[in-house]
VOKE-724497 format. One record per residue (C-alpha): residue number from 0; residue in three letters; y, z, x. Coordinates in nm, 2 decimals, decimal comma. Example, Ala and Ser with C-alpha at 12.3 -4.5 7.8 and 13.67 -1.06 7.14 Angstrom:
2
> 0_ALA_-0,45_0,78_1,23
> 1_SER_-0,11_0,71_1,37
END
This chain:
398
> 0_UNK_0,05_-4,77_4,57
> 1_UNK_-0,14_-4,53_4,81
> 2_UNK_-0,47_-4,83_4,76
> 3_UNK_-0,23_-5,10_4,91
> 4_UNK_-0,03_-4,85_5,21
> 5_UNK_-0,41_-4,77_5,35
> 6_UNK_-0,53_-5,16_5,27
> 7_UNK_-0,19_-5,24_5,47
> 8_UNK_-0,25_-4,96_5,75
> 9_UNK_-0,63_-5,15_5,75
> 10_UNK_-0,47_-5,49_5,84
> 11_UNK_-0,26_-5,38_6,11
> 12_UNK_-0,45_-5,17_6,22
> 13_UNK_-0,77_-5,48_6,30
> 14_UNK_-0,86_-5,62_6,61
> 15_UNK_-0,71_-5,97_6,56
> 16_UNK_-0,35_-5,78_6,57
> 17_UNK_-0,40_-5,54_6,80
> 18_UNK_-0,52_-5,81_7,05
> 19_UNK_-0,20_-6,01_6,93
> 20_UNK_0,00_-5,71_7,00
> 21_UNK_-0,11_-5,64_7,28
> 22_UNK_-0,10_-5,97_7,48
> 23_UNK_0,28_-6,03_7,35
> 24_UNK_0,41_-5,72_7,44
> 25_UNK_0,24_-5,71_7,78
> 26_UNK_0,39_-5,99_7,82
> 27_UNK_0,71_-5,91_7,65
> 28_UNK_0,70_-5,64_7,94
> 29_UNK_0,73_-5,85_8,24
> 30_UNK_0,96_-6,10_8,18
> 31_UNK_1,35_-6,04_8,23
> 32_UNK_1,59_-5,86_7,99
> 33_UNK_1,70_-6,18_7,85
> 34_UNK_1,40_-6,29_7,80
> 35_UNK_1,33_-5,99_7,59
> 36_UNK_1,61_-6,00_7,41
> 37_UNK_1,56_-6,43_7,33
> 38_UNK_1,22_-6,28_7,19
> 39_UNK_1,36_-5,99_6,98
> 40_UNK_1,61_-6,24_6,84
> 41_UNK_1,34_-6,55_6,79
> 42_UNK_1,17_-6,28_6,64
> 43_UNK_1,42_-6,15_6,38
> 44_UNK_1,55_-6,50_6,35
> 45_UNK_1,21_-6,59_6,21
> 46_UNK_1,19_-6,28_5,95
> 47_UNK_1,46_-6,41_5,82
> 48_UNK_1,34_-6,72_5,75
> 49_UNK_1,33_-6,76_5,38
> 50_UNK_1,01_-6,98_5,38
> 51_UNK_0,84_-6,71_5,60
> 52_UNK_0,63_-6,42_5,55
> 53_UNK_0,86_-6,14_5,52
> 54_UNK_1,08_-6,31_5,30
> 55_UNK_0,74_-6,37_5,05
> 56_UNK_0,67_-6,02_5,08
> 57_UNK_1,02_-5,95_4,99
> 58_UNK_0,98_-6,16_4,68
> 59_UNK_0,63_-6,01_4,62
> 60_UNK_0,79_-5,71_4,57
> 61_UNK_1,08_-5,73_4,38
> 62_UNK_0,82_-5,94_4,10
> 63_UNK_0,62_-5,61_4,14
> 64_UNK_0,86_-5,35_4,13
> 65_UNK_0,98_-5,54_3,78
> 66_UNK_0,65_-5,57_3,66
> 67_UNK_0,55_-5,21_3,72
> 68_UNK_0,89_-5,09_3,67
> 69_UNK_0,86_-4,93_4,01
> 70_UNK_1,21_-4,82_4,18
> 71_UNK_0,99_-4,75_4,48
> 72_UNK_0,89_-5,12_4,59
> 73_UNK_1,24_-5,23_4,50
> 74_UNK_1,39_-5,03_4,75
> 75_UNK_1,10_-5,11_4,99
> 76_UNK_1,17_-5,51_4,91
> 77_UNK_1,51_-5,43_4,97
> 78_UNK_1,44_-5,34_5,31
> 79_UNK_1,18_-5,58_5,41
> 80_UNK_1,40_-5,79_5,55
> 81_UNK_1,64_-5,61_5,78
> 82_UNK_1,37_-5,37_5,90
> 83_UNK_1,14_-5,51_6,20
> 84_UNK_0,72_-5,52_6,22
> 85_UNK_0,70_-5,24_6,31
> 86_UNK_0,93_-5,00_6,13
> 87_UNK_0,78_-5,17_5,86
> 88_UNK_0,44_-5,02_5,90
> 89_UNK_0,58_-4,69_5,95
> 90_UNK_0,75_-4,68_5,60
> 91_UNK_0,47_-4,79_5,43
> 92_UNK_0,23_-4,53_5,59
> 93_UNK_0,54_-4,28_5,48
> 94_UNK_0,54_-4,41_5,10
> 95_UNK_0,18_-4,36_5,13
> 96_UNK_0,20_-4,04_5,20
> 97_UNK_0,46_-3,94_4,98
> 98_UNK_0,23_-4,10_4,70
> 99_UNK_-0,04_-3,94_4,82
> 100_UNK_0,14_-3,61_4,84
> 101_UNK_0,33_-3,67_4,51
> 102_UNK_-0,06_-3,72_4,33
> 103_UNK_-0,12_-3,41_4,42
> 104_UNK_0,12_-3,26_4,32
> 105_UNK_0,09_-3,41_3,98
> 106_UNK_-0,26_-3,32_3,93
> 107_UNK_-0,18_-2,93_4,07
> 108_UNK_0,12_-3,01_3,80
> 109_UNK_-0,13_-3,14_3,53
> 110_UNK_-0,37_-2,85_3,61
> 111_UNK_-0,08_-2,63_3,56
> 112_UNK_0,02_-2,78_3,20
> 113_UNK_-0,30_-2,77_3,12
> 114_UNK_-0,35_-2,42_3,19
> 115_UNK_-0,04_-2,23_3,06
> 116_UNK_-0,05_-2,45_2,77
> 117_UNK_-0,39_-2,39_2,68
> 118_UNK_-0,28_-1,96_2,73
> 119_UNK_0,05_-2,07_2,55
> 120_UNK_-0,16_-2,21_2,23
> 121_UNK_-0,42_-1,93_2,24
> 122_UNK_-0,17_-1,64_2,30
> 123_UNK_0,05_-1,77_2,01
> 124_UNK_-0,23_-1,86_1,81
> 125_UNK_-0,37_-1,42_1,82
> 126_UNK_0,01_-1,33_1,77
> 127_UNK_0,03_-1,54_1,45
> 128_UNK_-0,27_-1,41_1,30
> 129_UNK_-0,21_-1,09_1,40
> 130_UNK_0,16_-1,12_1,26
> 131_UNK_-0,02_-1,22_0,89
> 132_UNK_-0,28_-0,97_0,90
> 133_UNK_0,00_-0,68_1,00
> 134_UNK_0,21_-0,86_0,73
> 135_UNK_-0,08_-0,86_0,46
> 136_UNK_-0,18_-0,47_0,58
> 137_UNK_0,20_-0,42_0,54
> 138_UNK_0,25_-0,55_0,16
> 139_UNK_-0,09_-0,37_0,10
> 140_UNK_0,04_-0,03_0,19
> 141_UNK_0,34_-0,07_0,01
> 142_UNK_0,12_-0,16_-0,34
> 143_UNK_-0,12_0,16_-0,20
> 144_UNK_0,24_0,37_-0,22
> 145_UNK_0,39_0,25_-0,54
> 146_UNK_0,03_0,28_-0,75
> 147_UNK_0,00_0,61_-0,60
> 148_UNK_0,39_0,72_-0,67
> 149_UNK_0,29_0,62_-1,00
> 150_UNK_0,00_0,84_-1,06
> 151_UNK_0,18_1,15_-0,90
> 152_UNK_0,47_1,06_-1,16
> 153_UNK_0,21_1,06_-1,43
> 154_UNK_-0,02_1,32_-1,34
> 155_UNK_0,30_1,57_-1,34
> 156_UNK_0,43_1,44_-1,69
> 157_UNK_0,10_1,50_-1,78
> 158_UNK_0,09_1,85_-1,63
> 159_UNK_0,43_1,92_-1,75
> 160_UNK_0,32_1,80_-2,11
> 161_UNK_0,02_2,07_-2,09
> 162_UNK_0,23_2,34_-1,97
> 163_UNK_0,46_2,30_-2,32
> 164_UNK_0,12_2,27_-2,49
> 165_UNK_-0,01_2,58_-2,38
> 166_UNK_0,34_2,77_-2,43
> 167_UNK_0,35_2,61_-2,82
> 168_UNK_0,03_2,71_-2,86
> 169_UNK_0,07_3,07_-2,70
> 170_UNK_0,36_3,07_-2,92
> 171_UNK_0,19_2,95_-3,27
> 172_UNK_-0,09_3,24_-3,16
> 173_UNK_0,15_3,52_-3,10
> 174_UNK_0,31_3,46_-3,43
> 175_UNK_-0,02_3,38_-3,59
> 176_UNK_-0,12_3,73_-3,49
> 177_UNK_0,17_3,93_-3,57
> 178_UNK_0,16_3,76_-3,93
> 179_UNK_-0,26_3,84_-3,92
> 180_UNK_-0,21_4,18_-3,81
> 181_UNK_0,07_4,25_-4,08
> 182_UNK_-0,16_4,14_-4,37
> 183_UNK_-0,43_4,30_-4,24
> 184_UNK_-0,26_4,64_-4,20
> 185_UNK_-0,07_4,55_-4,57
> 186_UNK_-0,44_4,50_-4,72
> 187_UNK_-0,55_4,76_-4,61
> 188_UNK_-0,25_4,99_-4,71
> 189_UNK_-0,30_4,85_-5,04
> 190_UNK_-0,66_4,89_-5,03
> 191_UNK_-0,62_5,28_-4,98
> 192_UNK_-0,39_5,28_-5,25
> 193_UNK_-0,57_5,17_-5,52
> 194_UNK_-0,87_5,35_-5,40
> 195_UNK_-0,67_5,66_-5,47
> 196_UNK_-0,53_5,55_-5,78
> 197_UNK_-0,85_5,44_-5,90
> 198_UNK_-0,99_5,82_-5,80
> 199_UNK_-0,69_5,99_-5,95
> 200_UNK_-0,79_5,79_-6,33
> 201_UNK_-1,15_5,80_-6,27
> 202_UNK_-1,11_6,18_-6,27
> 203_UNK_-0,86_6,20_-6,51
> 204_UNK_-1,10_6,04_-6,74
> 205_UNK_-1,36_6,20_-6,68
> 206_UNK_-1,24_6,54_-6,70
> 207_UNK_-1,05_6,46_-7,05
> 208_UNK_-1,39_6,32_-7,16
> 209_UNK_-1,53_6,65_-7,17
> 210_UNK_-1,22_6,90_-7,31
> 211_UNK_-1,33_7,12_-7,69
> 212_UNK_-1,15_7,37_-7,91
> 213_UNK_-1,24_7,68_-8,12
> 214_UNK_-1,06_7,50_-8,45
> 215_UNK_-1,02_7,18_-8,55
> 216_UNK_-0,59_7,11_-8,61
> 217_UNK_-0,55_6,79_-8,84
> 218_UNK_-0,40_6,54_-8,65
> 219_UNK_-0,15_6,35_-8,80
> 220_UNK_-0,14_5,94_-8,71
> 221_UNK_0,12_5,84_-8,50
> 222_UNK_0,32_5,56_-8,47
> 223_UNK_0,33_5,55_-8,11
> 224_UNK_0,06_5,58_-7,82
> 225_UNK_0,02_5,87_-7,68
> 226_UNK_0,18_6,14_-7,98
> 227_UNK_0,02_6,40_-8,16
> 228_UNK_0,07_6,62_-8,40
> 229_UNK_0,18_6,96_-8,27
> 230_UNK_0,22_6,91_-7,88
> 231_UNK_0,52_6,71_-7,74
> 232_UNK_0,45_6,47_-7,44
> 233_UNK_0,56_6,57_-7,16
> 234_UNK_0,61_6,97_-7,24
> 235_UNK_0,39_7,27_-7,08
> 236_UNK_0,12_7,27_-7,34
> 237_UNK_0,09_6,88_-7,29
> 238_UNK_0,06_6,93_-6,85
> 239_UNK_-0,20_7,20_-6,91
> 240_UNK_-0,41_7,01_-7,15
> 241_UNK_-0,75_6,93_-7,00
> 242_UNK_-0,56_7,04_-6,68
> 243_UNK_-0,78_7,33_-6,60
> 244_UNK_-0,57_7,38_-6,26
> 245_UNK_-0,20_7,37_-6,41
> 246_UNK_0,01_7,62_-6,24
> 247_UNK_0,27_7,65_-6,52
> 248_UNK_0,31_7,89_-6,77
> 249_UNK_0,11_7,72_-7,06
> 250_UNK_-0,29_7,82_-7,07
> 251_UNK_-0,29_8,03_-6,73
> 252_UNK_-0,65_8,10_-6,77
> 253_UNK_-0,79_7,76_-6,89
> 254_UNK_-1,03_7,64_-6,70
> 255_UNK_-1,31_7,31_-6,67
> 256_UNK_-1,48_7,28_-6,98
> 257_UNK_-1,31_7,60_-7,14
> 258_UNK_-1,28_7,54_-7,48
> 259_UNK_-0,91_7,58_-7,62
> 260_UNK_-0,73_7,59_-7,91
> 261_UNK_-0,61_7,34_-8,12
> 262_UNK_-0,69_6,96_-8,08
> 263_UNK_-0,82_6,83_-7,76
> 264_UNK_-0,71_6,51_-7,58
> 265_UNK_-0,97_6,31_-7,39
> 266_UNK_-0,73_6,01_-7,34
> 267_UNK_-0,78_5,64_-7,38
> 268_UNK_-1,12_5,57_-7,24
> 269_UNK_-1,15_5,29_-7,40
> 270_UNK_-0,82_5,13_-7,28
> 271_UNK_-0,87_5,33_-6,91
> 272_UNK_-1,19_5,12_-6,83
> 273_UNK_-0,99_4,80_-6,85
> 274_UNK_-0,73_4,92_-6,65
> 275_UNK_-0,99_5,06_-6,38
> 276_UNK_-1,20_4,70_-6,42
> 277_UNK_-0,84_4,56_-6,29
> 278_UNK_-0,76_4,83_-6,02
> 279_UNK_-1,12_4,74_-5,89
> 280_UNK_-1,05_4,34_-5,92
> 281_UNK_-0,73_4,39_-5,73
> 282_UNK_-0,90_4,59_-5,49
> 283_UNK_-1,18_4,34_-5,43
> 284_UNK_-0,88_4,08_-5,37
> 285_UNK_-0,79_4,32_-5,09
> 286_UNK_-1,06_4,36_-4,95
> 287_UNK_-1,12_3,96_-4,94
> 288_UNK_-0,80_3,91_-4,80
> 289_UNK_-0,84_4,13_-4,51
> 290_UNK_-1,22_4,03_-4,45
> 291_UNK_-1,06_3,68_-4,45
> 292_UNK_-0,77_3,72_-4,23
> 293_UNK_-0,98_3,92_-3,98
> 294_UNK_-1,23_3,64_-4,01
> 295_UNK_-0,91_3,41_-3,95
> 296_UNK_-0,80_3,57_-3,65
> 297_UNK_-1,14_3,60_-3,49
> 298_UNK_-1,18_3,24_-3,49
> 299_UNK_-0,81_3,17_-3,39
> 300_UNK_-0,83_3,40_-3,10
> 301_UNK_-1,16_3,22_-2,99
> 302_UNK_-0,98_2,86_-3,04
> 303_UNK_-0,69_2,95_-2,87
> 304_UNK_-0,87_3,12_-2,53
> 305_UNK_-1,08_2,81_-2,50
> 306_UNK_-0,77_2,62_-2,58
> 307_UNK_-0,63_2,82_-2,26
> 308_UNK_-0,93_2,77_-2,06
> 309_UNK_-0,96_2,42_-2,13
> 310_UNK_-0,59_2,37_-2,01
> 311_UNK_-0,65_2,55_-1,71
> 312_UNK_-0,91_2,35_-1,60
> 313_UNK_-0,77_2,03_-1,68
> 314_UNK_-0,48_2,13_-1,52
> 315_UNK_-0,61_2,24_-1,24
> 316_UNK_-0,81_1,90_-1,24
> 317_UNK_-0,50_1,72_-1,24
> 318_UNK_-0,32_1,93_-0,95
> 319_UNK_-0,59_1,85_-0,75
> 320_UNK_-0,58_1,48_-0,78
> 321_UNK_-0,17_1,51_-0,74
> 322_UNK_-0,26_1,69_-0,41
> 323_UNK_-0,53_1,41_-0,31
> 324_UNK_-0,29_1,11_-0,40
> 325_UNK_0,06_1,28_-0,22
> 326_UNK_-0,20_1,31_0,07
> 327_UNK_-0,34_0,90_0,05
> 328_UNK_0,04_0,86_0,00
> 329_UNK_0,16_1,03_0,31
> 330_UNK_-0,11_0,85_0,50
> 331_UNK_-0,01_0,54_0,35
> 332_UNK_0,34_0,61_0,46
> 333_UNK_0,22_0,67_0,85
> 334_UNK_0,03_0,34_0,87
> 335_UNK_0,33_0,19_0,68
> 336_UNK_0,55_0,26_0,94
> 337_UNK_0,31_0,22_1,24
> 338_UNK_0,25_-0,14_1,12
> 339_UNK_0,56_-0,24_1,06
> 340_UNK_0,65_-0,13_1,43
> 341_UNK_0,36_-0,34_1,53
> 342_UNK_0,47_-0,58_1,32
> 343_UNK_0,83_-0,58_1,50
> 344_UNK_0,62_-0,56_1,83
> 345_UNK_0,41_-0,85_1,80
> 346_UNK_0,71_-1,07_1,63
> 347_UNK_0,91_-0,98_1,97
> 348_UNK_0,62_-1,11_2,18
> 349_UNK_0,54_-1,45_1,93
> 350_UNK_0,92_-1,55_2,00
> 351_UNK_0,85_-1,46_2,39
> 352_UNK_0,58_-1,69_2,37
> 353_UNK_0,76_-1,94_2,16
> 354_UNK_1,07_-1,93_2,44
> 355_UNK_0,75_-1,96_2,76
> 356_UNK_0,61_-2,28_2,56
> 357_UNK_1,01_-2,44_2,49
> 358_UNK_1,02_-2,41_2,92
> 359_UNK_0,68_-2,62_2,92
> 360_UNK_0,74_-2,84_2,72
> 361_UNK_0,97_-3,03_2,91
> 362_UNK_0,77_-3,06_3,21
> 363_UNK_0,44_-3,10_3,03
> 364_UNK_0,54_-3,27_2,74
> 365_UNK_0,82_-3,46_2,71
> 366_UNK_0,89_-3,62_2,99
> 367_UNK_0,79_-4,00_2,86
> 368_UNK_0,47_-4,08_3,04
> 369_UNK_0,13_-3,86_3,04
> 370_UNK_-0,05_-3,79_3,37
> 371_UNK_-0,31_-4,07_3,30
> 372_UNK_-0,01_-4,32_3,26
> 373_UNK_0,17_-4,18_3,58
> 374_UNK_-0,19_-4,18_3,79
> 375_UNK_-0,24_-4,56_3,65
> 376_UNK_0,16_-4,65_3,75
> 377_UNK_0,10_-4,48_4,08
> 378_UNK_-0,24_-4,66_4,14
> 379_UNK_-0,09_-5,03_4,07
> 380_UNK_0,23_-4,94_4,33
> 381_UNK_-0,04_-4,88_4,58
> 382_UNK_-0,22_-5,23_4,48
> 383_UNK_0,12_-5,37_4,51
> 384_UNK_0,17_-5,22_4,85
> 385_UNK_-0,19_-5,31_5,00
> 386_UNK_-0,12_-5,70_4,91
> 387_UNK_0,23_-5,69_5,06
> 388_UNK_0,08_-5,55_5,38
> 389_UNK_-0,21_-5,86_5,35
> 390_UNK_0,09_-6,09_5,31
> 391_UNK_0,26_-5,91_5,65
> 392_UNK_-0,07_-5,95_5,84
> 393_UNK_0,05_-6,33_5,88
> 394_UNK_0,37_-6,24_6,04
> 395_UNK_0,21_-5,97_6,26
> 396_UNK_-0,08_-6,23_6,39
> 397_UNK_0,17_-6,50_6,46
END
């Protein structure tokens, strides 16, 4: 449109019209009024003339304007033929600039679109991959939480379950000891005991072993253990017999070795070693009970302060990772929070970029043709224009 306004403006603007114009209005100038008005209406007369010029310039540009779909050279066909010469020429140098103008202002336009939707694209490109990253950091954090939740959970059962541990055990060990340090203490009660039985016989023994007499007194057989003839169990004669330190009334003056009168008793010796052999047995049993519970108690003692050590320092173990992982967890937590407010953030600013592109796309996009469609449209107006203007150049030369 603009190529055919300046091809038009080039015609008009030659000598072979200027000279034209210049002879007929000089001479347009000196004749009468009515003169000049018989030319003005000769003139018009022959723009309306449907074989002439103006009128194919008309028709030129209504084909065009339907060809290029052009609303512009329909109006300007429109007013081809009411419009004289020269008023003519001055709306055609005033389409071309409007064309001229209206190019650009669609390239500054174009520039524009191309611009703020290139920083649209971009902008919502970073926001959406920071939106997935925050997103993955987010779901990440929340796993980094739970596992460690989990292993706080676990690590105190697991401390809990040691505490009861060590309190059973403390428990089993107390009692253990009491029931140790009874049997030892009832061993060795036991073992003092027989030793002075086993003192009391041995001496017995040994003393009646060695008891005489001045005269022999026949000793009748008895029917039961311990009888003799002439000397009743359990009466004074039979306490101070062989009892050199009797204090009753019987034998006052016997002592050790003191021969007496009348039979002498040395006891059963031979039935007193078997009962001694048994005292000594029982006694040995004693004694291996108390070695062995001693032993026992040693070696439980030991068990259960390593037992207790060991606890402690697997406890302590286990505190310490608690600590560590309600520490990781709280940190967790913090970036939790400060990424999902990021998150929030940068979701706010996507959908303020989404809203900026929905305002640009109607201008940039979607408004039917593309700028190298409208440049092309514009170009062929101006064609149209520059051969209406060669069709015109006839009219202005005649």
């Amino acid at each position: 449109e603009i190529q055919a306004l300046e091809q038009a403006i080039k015609v008009l603007s030659s000598e072979d019209v200027q000279a034209a114009a210049a002879t007929h209005l000089t001479l347009a100038a000196t004749k009468s009024k009515v003169q000049a008005k018989s030319f003005v209406q000769a003139f018009r007369g022959s723009s309306e003339d449907p074989q002439g010029p103006r009128a194919s310039v008309r028709k030129f540009l209504e084909q065009e304007s339907v060809r290029l779909h052009s609303k512009t050279l329909n109006l300007l066909a429109q007013r081809i033929s009411a419009d004289p010469f020269g008023k003519v020429k001055k709306l055609i140098e005033d389409l071309i600039s409007r064309l001229l103008e209206e190019g650009k202002a669609d390239a500054d336009h174009e520039g524009f679109c191309d611009k703020e939707l290139g920083v649209s694209k971009i902008t919502r490109t970073k926001l959406s991959e920071t939106i997935d990253k925050l997103s993955a950091e987010i779901a990440e954090g929340q796993a980094t939480i739970t596992m460690l939740t989990q292993d706080v959970a676990s690590l105190t059962k697991e401390i809990a379950e040691l505490d009861a541990a060590v309190k059973e055990a403390t428990e089993m060990r107390t009692a253990e000891k009491a029931q140790n340090d009874a049997t030892i203490k009832d061993a060795t009660g036991a073992t003092k005991a027989l030793e002075a039985a086993m003192s009391i016989l041995k001496e017995f023994y040994r003393k009646a072993s060695t008891a005489t007499a001045l005269f022999q007194i026949e000793q009748v057989p008895s029917t039961e253990w311990g009888e003799s003839s002439g000397v009743e169990m359990g009466s004074e004669e039979w306490k101070a017999m062989a009892n050199p330190n009797y204090k009753g009334k019987v034998d006052l003056g016997h002592t050790e070795n003191m021969q007496t009168f009348g039979a002498t008793y040395q006891g059963q010796q031979d039935e007193a070693g078997g009962v001694i052999a048994m005292l000594e047995v029982i006694l040995s049993d004693f004694a291996s009970l108390k070695a062995d519970t001693e032993s026992s108690e040693a070696l439980s003692s030991k068990a259960h302060s390593e037992f207790l050590a060991e606890s402690s320092k697997d406890k302590a173990v286990k505190q310490r990772k608690v600590d560590l992982s309600n520490n990781d967890k709280a940190a967790a937590a913090a970036k939790l929070q400060e990424d999902t407010a990021d998150l929030k953030f940068t979701q706010d600013k996507l959908l303020a970029a989404e809203r900026y592109y929905d305002t640009l796309k109607p201008q940039c996009i979607d408004n039917g043709m593309t700028f190298d469609e409208r440049t092309k449209a514009r170009a062929d107006e101006i064609q149209s224009l520059k051969e209406a203007l060669q069709i015109l150049q006839g009219e202005a030369i005649a």
